[in-house]
PDB file of N, CA, C and O in Angstrom, chain B, residues numbered from 101:
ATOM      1  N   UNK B 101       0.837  -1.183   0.000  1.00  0.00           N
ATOM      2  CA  UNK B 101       0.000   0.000   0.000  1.00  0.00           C
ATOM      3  C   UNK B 101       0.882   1.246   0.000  1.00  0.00           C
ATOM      4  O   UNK B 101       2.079   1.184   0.277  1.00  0.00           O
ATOM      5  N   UNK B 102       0.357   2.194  -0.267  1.00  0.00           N
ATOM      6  CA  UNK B 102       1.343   3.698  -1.011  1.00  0.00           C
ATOM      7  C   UNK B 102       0.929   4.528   0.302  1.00  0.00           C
ATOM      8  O   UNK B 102       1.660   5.504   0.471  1.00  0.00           O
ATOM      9  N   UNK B 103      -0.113   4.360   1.305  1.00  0.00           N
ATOM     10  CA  UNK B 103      -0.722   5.367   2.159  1.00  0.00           C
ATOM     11  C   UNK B 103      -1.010   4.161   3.670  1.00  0.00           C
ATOM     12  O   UNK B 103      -1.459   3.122   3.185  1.00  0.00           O
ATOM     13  N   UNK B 104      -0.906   4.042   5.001  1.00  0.00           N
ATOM     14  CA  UNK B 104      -1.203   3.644   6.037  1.00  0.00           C
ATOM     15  C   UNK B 104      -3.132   3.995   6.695  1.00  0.00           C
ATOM     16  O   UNK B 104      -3.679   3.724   7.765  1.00  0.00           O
ATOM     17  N   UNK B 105      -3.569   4.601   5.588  1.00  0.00           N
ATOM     18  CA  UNK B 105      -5.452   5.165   5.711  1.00  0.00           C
ATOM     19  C   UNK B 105      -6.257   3.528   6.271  1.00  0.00           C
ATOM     20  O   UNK B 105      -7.107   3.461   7.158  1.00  0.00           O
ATOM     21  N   UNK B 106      -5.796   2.539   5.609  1.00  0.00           N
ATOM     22  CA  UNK B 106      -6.712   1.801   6.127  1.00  0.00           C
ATOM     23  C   UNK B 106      -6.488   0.961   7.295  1.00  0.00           C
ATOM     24  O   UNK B 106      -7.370   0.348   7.897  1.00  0.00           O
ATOM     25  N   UNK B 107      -5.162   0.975   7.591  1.00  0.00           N
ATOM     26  CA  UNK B 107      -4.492   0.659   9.109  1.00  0.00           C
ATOM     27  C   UNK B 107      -5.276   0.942  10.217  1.00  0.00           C
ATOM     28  O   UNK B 107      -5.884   0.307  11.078  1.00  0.00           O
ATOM     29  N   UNK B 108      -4.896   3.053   9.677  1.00  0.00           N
ATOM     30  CA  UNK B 108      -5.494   3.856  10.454  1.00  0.00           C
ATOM     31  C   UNK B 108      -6.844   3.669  10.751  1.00  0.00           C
ATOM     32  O   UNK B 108      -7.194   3.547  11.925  1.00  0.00           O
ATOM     33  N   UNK B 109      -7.735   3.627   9.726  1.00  0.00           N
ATOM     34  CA  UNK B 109      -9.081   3.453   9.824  1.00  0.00           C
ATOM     35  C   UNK B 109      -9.490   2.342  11.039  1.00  0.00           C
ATOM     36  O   UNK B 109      -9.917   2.538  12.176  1.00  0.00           O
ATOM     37  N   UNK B 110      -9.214   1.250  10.403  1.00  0.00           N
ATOM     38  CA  UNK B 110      -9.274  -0.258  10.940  1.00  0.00           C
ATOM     39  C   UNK B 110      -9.085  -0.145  12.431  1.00  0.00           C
ATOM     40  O   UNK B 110      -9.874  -0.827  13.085  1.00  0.00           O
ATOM     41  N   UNK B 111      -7.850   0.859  13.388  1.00  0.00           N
ATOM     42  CA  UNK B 111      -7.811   0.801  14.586  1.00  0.00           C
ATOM     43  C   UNK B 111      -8.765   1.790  14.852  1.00  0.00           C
ATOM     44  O   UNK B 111      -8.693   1.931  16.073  1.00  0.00           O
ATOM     45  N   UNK B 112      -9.756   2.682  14.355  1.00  0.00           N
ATOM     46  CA  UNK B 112     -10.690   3.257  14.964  1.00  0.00           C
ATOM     47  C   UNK B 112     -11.813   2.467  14.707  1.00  0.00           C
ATOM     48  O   UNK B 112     -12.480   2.397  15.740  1.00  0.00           O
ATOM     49  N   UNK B 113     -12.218   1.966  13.972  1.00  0.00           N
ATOM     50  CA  UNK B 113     -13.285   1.087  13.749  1.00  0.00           C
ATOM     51  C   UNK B 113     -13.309  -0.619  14.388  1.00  0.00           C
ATOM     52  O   UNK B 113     -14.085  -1.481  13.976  1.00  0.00           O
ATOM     53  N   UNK B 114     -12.466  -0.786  15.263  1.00  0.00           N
ATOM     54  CA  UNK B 114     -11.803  -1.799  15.819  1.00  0.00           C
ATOM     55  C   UNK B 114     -12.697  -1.425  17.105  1.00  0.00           C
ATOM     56  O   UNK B 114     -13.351  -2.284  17.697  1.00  0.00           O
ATOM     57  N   UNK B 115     -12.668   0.014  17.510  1.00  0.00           N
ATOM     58  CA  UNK B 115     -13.074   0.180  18.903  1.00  0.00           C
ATOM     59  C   UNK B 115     -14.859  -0.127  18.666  1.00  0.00           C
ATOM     60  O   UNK B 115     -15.649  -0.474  19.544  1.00  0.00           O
ATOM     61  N   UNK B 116     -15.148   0.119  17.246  1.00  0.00           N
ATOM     62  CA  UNK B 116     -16.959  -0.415  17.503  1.00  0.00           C
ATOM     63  C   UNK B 116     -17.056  -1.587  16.474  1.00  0.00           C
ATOM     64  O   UNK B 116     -17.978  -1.728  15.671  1.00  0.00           O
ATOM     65  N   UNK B 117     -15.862  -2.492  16.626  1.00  0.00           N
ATOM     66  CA  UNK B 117     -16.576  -3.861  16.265  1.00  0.00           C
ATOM     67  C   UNK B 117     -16.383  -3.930  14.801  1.00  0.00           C
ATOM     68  O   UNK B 117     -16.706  -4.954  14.199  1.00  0.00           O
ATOM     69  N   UNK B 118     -15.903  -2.960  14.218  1.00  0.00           N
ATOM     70  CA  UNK B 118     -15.845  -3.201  12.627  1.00  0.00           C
ATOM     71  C   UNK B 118     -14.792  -2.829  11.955  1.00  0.00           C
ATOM     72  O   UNK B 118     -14.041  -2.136  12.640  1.00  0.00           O
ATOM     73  N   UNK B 119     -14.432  -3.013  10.876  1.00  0.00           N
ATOM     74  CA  UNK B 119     -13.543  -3.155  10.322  1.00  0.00           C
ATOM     75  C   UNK B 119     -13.462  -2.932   8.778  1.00  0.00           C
ATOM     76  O   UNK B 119     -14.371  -3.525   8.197  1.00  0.00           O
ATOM     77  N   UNK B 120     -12.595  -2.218   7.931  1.00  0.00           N
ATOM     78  CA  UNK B 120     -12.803  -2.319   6.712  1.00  0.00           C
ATOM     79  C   UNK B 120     -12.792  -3.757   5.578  1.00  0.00           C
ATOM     80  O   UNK B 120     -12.697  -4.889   6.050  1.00  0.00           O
ATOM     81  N   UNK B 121     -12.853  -3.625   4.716  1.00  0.00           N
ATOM     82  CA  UNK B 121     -13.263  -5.319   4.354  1.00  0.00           C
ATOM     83  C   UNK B 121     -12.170  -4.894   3.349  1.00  0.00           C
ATOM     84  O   UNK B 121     -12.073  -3.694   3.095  1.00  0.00           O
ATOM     85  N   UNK B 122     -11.136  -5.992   2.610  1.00  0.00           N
ATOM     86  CA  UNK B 122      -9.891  -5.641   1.886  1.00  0.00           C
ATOM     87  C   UNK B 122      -9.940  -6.790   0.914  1.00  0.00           C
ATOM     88  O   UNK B 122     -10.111  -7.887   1.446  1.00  0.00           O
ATOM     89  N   UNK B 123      -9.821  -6.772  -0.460  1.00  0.00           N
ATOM     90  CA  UNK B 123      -9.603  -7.401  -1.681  1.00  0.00           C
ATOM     91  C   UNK B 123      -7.900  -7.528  -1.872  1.00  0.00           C
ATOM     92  O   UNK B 123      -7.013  -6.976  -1.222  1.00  0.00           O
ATOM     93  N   UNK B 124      -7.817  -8.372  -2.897  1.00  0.00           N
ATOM     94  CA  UNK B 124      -6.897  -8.067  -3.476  1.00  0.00           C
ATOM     95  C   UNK B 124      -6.204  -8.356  -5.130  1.00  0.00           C
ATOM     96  O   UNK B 124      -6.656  -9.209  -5.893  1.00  0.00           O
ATOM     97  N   UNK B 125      -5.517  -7.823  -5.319  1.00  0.00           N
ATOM     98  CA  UNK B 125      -5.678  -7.589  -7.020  1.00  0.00           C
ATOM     99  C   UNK B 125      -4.177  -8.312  -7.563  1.00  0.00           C
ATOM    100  O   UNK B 125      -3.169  -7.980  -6.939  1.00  0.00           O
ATOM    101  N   UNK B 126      -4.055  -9.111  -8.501  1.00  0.00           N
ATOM    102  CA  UNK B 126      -3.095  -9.643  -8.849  1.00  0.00           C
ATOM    103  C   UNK B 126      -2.518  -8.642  -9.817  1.00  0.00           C
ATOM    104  O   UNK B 126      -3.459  -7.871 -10.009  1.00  0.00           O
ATOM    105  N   UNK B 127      -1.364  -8.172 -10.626  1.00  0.00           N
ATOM    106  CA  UNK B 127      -0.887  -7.952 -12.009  1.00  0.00           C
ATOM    107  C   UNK B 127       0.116  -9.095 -12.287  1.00  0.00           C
ATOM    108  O   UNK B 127       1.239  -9.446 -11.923  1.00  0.00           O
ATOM    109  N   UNK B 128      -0.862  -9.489 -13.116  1.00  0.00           N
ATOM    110  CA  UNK B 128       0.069 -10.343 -14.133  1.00  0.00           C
ATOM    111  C   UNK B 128       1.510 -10.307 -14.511  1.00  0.00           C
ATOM    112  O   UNK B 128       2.470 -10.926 -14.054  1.00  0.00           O
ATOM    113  N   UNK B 129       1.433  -9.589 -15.285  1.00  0.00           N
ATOM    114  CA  UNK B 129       2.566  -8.861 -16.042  1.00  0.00           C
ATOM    115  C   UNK B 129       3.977  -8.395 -14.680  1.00  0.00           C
ATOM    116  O   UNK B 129       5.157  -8.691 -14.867  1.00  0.00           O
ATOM    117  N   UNK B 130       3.576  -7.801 -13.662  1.00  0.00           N
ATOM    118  CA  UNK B 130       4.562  -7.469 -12.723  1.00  0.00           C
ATOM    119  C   UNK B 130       4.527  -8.708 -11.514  1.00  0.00           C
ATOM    120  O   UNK B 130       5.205  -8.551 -10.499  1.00  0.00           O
ATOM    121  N   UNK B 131       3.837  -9.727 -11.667  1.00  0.00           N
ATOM    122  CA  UNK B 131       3.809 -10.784 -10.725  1.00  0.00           C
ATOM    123  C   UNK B 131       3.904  -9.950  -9.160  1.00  0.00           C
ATOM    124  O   UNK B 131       4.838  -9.996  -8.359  1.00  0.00           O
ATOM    125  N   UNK B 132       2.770  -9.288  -9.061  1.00  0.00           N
ATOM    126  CA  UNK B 132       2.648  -8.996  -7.728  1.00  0.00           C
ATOM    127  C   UNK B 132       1.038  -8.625  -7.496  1.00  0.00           C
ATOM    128  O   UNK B 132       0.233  -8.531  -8.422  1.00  0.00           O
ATOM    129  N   UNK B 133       0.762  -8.456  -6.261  1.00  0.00           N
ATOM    130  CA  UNK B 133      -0.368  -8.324  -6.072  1.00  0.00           C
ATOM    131  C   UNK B 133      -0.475  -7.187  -4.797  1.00  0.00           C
ATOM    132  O   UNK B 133       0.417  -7.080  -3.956  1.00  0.00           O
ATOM    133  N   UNK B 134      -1.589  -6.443  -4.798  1.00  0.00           N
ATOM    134  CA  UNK B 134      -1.552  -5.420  -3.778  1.00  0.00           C
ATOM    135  C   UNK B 134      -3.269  -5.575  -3.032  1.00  0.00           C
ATOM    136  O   UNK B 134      -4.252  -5.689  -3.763  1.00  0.00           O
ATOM    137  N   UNK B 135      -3.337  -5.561  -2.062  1.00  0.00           N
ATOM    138  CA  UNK B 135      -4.193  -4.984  -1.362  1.00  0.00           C
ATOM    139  C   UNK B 135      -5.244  -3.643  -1.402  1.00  0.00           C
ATOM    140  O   UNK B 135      -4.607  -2.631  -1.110  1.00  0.00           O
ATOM    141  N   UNK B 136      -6.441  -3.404  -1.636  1.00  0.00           N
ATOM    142  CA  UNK B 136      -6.911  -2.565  -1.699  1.00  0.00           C
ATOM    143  C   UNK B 136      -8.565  -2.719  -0.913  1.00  0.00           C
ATOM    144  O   UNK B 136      -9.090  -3.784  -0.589  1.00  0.00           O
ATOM    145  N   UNK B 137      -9.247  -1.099  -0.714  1.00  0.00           N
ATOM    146  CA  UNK B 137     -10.345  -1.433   0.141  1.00  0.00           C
ATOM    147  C   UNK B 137     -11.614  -2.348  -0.709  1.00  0.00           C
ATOM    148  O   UNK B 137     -11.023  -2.385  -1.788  1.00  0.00           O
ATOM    149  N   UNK B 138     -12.485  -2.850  -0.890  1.00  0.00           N
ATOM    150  CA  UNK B 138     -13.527  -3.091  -1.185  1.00  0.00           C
ATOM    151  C   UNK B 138     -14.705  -2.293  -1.390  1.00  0.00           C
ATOM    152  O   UNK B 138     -15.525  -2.259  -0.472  1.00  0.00           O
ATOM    153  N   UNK B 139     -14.898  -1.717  -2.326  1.00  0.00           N
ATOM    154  CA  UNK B 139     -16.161  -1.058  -2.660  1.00  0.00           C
ATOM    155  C   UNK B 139     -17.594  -2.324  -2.878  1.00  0.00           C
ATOM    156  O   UNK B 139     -17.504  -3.284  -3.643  1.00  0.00           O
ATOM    157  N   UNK B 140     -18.323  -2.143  -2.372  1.00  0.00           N
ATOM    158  CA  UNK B 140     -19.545  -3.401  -2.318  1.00  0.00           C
ATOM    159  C   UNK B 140     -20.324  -3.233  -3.562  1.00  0.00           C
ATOM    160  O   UNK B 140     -20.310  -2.034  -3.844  1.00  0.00           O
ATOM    161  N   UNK B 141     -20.673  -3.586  -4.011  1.00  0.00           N
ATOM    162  CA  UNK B 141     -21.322  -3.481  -5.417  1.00  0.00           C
ATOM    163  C   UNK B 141     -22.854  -4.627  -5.157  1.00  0.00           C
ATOM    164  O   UNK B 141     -22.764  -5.637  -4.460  1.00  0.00           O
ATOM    165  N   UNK B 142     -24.024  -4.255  -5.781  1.00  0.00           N
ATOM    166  CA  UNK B 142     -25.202  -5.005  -5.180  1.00  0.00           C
ATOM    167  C   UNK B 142     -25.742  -5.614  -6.900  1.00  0.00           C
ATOM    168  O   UNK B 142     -25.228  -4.902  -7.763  1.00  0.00           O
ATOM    169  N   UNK B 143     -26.490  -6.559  -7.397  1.00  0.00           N
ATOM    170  CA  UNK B 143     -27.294  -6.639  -8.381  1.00  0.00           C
ATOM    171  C   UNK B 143     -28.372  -5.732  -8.537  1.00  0.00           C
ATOM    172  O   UNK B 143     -28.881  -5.298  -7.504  1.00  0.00           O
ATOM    173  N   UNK B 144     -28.838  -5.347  -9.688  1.00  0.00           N
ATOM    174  CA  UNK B 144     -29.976  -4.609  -9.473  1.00  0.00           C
ATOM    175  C   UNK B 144     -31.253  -5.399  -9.818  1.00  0.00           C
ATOM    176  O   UNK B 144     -32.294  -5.629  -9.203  1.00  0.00           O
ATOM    177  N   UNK B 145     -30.681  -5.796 -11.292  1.00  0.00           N
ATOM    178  CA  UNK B 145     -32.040  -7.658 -11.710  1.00  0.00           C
ATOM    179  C   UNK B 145     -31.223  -9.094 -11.185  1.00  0.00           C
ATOM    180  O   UNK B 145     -30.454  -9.769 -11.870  1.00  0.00           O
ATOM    181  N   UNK B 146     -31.543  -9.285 -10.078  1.00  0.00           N
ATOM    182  CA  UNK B 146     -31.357 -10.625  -9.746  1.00  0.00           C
ATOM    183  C   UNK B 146     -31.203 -12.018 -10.401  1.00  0.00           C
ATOM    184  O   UNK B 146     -30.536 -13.020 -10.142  1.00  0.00           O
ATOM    185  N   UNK B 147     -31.969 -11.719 -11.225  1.00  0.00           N
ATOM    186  CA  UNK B 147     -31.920 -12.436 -12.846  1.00  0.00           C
ATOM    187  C   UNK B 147     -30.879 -12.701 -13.270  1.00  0.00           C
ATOM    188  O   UNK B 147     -30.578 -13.894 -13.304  1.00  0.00           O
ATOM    189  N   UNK B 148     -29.943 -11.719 -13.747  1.00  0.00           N
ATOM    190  CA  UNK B 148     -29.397 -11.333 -14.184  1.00  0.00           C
ATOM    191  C   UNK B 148     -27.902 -12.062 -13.571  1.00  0.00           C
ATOM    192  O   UNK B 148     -27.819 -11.849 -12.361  1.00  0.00           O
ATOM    193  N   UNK B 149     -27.031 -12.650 -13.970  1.00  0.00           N
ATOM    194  CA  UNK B 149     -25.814 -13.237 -13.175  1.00  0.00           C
ATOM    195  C   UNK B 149     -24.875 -12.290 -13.447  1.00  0.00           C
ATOM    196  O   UNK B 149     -24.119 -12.288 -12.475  1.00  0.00           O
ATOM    197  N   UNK B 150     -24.559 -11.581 -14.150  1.00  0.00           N
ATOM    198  CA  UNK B 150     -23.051 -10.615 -14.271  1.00  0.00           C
ATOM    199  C   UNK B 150     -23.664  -9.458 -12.665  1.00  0.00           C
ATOM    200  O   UNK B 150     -24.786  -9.205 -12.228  1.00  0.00           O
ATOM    201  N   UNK B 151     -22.299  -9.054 -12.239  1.00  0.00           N
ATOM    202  CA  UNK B 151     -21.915  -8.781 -11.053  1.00  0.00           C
ATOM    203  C   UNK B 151     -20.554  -7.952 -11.633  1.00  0.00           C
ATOM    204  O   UNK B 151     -19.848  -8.776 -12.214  1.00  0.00           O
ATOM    205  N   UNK B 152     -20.101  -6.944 -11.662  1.00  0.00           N
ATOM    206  CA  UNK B 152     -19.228  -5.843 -11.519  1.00  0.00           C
ATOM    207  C   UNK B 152     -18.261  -5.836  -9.961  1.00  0.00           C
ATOM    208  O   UNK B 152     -18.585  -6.078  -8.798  1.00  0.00           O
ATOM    209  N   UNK B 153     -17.275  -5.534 -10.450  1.00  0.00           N
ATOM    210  CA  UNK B 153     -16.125  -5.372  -8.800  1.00  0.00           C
ATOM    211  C   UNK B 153     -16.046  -4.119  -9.473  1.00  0.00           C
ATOM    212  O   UNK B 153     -16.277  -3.746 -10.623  1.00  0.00           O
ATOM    213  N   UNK B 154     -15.618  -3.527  -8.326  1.00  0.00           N
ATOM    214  CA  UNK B 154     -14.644  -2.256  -8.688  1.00  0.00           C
ATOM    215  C   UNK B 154     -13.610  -1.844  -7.480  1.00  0.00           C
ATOM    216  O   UNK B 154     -13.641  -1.779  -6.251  1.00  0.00           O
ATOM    217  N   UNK B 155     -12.699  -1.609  -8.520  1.00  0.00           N
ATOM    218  CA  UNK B 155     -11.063  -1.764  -7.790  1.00  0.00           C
ATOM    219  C   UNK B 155     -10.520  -0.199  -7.742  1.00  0.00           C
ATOM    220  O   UNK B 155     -10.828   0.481  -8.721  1.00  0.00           O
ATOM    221  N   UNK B 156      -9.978   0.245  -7.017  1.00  0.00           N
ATOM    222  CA  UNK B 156      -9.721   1.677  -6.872  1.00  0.00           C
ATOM    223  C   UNK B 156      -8.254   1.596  -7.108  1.00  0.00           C
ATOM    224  O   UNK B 156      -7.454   0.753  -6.703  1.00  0.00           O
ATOM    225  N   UNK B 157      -8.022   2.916  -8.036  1.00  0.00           N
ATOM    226  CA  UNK B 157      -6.962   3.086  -7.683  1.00  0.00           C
ATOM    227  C   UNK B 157      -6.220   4.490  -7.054  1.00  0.00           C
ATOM    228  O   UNK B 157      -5.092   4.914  -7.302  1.00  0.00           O
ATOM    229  N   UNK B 158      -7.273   5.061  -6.142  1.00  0.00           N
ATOM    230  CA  UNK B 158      -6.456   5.910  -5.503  1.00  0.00           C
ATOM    231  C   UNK B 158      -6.938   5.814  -3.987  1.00  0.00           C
ATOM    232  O   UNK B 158      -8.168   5.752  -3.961  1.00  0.00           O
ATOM    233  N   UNK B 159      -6.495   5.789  -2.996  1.00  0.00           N
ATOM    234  CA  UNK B 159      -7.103   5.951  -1.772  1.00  0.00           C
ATOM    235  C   UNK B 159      -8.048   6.638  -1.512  1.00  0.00           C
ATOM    236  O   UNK B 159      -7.934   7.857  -1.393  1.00  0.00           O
ATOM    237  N   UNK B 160      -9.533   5.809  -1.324  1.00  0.00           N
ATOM    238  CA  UNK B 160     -10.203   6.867  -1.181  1.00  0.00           C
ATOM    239  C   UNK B 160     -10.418   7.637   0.003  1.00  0.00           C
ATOM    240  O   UNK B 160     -11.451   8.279   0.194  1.00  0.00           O
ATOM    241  N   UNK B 161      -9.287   7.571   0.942  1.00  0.00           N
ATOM    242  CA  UNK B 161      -9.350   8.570   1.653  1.00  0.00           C
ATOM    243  C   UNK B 161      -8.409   9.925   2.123  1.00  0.00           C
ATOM    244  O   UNK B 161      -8.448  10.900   2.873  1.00  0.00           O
ATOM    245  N   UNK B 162      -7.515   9.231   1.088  1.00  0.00           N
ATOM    246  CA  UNK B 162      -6.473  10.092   1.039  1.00  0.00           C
ATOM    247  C   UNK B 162      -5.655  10.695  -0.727  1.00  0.00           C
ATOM    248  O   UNK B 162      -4.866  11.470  -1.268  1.00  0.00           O
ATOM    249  N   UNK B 163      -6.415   9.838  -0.871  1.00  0.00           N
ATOM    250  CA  UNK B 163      -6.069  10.268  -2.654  1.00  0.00           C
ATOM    251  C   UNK B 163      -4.911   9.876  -3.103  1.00  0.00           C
ATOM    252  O   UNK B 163      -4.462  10.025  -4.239  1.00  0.00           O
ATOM    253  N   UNK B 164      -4.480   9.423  -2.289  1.00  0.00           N
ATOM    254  CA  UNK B 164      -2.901   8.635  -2.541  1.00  0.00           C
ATOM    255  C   UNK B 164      -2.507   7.632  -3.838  1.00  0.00           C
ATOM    256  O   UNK B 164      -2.494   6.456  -3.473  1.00  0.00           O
ATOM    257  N   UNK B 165      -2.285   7.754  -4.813  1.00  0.00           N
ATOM    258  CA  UNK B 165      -2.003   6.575  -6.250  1.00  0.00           C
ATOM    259  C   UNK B 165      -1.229   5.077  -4.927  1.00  0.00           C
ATOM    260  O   UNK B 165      -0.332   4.975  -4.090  1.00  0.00           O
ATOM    261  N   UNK B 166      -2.306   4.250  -5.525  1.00  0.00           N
ATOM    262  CA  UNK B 166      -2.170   2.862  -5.098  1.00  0.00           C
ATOM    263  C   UNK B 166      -0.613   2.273  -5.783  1.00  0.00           C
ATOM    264  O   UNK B 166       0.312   1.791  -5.129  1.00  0.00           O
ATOM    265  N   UNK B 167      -0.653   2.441  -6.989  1.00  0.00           N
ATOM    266  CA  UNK B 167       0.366   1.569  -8.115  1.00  0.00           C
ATOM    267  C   UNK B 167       0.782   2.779  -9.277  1.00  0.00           C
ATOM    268  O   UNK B 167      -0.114   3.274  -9.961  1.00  0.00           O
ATOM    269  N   UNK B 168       2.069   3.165  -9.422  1.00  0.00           N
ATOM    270  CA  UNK B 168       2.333   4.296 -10.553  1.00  0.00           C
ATOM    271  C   UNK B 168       1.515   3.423 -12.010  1.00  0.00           C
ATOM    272  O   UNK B 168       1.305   2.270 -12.386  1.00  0.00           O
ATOM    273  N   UNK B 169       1.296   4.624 -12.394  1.00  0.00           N
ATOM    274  CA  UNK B 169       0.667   4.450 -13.455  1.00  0.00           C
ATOM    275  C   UNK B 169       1.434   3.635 -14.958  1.00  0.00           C
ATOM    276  O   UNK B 169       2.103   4.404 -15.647  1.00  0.00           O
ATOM    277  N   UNK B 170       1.363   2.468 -15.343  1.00  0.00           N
ATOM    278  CA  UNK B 170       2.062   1.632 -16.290  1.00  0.00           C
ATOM    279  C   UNK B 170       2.595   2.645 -17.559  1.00  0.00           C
ATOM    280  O   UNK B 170       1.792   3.489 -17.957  1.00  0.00           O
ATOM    281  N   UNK B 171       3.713   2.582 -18.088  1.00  0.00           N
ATOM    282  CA  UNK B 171       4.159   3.072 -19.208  1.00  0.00           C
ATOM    283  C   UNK B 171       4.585   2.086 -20.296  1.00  0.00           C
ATOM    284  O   UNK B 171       5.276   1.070 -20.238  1.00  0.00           O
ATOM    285  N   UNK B 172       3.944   2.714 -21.335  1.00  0.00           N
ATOM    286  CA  UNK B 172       4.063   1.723 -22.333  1.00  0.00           C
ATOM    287  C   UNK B 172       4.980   2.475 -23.339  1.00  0.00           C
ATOM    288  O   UNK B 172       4.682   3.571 -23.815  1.00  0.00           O
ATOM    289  N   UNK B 173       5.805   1.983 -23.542  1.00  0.00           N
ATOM    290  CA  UNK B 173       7.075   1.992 -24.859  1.00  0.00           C
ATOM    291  C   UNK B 173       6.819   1.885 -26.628  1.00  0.00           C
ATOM    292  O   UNK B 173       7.521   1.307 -27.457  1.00  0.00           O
ATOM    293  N   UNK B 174       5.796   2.516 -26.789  1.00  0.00           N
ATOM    294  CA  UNK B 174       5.445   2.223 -28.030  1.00  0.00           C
ATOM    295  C   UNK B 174       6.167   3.342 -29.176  1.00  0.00           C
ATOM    296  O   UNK B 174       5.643   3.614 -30.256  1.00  0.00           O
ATOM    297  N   UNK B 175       7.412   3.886 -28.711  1.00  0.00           N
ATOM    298  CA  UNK B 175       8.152   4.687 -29.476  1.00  0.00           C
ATOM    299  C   UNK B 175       8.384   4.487 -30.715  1.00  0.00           C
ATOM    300  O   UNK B 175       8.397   3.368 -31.226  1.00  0.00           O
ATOM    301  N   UNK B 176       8.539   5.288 -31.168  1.00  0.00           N
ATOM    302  CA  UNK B 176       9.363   5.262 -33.156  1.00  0.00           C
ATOM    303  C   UNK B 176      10.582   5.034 -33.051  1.00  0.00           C
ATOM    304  O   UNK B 176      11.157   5.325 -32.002  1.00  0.00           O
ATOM    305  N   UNK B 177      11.197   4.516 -34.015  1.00  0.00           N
ATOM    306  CA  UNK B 177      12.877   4.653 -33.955  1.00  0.00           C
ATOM    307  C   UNK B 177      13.025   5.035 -35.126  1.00  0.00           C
ATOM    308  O   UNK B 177      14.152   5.276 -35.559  1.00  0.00           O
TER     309      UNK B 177
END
């Protein structure tokens, strides 16, 4: 993690029983994986089986960039 926000959080929300809920995200390509908060996402047609995650990438409580942003090399020579 790039920011200590959900540490922080977690020991105040510790004192009433709760806690933030934490995912985590693989990259392939850099063979690592990072930790991030959980945004809850609900169905709206039950019917319906697709289900959406959504993964943040900035702290949302501090605005902090999770992972620098990938650069791609697609230069001229």
């Amino acid at each position: 993690m790039a920011c200590d926000c959900i540490a922080i959080f977690n020991k105040k929300l510790a004192e009433h029983n709760s806690r933030i809920v934490e995912g985590i995200a693989f990259d392939m390509q850099a063979n690592t994986g990072r930790a991030y908060p959980v945004i809850q996402c609900e169905k709206i047609n039950p019917r319906n089986r697709d289900k959406m995650s959504v993964i943040p990438t900035f702290c949302p409580f501090c605005g902090t960039a999770y992972a620098a942003k990938a650069t791609t090399s697609g230069g001229q020579s």
